[in-house]
N, C-alpha and C positions, 0 to 999 in steps of 0.2 A: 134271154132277151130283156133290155133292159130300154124304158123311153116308148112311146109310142106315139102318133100321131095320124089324126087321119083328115083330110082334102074335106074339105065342107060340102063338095059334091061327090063325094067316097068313092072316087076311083084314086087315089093315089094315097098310100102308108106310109113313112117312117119310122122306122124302129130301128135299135140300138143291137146290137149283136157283138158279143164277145167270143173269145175262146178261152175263157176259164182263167186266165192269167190276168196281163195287164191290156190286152191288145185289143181296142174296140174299133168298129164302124159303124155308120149310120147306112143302111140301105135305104133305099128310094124304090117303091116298089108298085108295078100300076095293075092294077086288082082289076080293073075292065080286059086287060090284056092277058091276066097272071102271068106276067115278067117280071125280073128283076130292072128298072130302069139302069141306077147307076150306084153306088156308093160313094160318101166323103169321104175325105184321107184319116185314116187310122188315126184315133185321139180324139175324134168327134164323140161328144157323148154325153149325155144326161137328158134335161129336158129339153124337147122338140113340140115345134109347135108352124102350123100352117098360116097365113095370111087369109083372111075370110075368104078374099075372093081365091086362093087357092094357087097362086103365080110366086108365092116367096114360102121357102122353108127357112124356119128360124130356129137357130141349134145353139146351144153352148160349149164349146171346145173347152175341153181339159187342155188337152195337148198344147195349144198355143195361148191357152187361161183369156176366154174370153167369150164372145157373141160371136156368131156369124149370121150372117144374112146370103141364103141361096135362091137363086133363081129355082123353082121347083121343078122346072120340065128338062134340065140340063144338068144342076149344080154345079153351075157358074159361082162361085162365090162376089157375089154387089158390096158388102161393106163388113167390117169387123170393129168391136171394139173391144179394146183389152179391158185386161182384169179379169178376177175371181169373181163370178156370180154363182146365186144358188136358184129360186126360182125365176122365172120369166115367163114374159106373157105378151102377145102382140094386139095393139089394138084395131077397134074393128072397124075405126073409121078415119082415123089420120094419118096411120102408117107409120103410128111409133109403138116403141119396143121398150116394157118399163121389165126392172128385174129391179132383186138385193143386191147390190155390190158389198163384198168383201163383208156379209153375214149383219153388217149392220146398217145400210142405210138403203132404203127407196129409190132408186131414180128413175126418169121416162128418157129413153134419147130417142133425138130422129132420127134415123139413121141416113135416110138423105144428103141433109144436112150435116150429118156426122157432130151432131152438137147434144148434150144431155139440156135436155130441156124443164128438168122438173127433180128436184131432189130433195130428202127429209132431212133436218139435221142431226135427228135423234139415233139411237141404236136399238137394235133388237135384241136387249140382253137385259134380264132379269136375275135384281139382286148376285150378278155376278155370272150365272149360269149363262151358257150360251144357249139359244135357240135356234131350233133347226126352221128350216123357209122349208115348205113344205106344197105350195102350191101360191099361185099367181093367177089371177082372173082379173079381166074387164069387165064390165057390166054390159049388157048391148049394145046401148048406146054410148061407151067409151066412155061417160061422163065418170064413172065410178071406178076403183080396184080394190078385190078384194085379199087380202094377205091369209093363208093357213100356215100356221106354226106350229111347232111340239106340242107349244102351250095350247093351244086352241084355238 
């Protein structure tokens, strides 16, 4: 199992599940019930993350190299946006979705809107070396993000 996530009022899991090879999914899983809800399409995979109030699962696909945005009680897919991301993070009060795009740059998009609303210009690359995104956080009040990397 690889990815996890869990519903801010902890009846419902996400996690990642492989079979050893290339082949992943994202189970949707309601822990008040212990059922399996539903699964995303094979290629879903890495960091998952719920909507505070627990109505949007938000995933990053390898498979179609990008963001998805899930209705959580169905996995309806609401919005996608392409690209190679590493971490992400949803916020907790506006309903936007910041990640790394392509290992070097910051951005917030709303996904509503379908508009990136907030980008760094700089890269996350030291003296040449790349560094790995390691984790993505909002502050509570959405005001703040905070980045973990290789480096620290």
């Amino acid at each position: 199992m690889w990815g996890l996530a869990l519903s801010s009022r902890g009846d419902r899991a996400a996690f990642r599940v492989t079979d050893g090879k290339q082949a992943a999914e994202v189970v949707v899983y309601d822990l008040a019930q212990d059922r399996k809800m539903y699964s995303l399409p094979s290629g879903v995979f890495g960091d998952l993350t719920f909507s505070p109030d627990g109505t949007l699962l938000i995933a990053k696909d390898g498979k179609a190299k990008g963001i998805g945005v899930y209705e959580a009680a169905s996995g309806r897919r609401l919005a996608f946006k392409p690209g190679w991301v590493d971490a992400l993070a949803y916020s907790p009060n506006k309903g936007y979705v910041a990640y790394v795009r392509d290992g070097s740059r910051l951005e917030v998009w709303d996904y509503r809107a379908n508009r990136v609303i907030y980008t760094t210009g700089g890269n996350f690359m030291y003296q040449g070396n790349t560094v790995i995104n390691t984790g993505l956080v909002f502050s509570p009040d959405g005001s703040r993000l905070a980045l973990g990397t290789s480096r620290g």
